[in-house]
N, C-alpha and C positions, 0 to 999 in steps of 0.2 A: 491733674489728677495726682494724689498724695501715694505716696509708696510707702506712707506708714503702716500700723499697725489697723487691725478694725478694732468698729466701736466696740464698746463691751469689758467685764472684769474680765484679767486676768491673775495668777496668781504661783509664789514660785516656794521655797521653804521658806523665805525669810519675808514677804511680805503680798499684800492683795493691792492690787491695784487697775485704776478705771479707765480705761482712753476713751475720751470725749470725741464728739463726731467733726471738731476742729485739729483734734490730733494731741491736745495737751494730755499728758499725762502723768496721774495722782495717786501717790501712795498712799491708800485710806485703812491700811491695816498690820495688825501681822508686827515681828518680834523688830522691824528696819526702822516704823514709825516714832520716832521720838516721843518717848512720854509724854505726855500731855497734849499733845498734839492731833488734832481730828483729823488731817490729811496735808499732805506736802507735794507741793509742784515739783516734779523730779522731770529731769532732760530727756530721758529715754527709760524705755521698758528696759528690764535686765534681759540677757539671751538666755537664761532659763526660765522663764515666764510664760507662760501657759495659757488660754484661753480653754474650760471645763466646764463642763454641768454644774460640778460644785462649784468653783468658785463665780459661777452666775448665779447663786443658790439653786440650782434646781438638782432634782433625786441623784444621789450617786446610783452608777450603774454598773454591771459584773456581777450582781447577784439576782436569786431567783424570787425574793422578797417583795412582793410588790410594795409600794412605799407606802408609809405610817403604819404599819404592820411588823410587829414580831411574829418570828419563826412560829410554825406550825408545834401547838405546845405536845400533839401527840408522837412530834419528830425529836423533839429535844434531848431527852432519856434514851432517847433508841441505843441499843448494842448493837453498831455498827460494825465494829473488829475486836467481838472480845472471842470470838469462836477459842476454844481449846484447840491446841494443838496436838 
């Protein structure tokens, strides 16, 4: 049994990347990738590397917005904190 990482994207500031269910893992994105370049066999994940919704693409989450939807347009204008004092 492997003690690597699981399958799946993850991803850190400086780049995204995929570990395969053999354990190889591939930088396929993001500001680390060599220009021109479509993805790089790299030795190991970075320790700040991430597994997330987003970078699995699926919906960010923390807000109340259900996804493909903008804000509620009769909430956008509201005077939340202009009360006079």
């Amino acid at each position: 049994m492997s003690a690597g990482p699981t399958a799946g994207f993850y991803a850190n500031r400086d780049g995204e990347y995929e570990v395969l269910p053999d354990g190889a893992v591939w930088l396929i994105g993001g500001l680390a990738l060599p220009e021109g370049s479509e993805r790089v066999l790299v030795a190991a994940l970075p320790p700040d590397a991430a597994m997330t919704e987003g970078a699995m693409g699926g919906p960010a989450s923390g807000g109340t917005t259900p996804p493909g939807r903008g804000p509620d347009s009769a909430q956008v204008h509201r005077d939340w904190d202009k009360r006079k004092r």
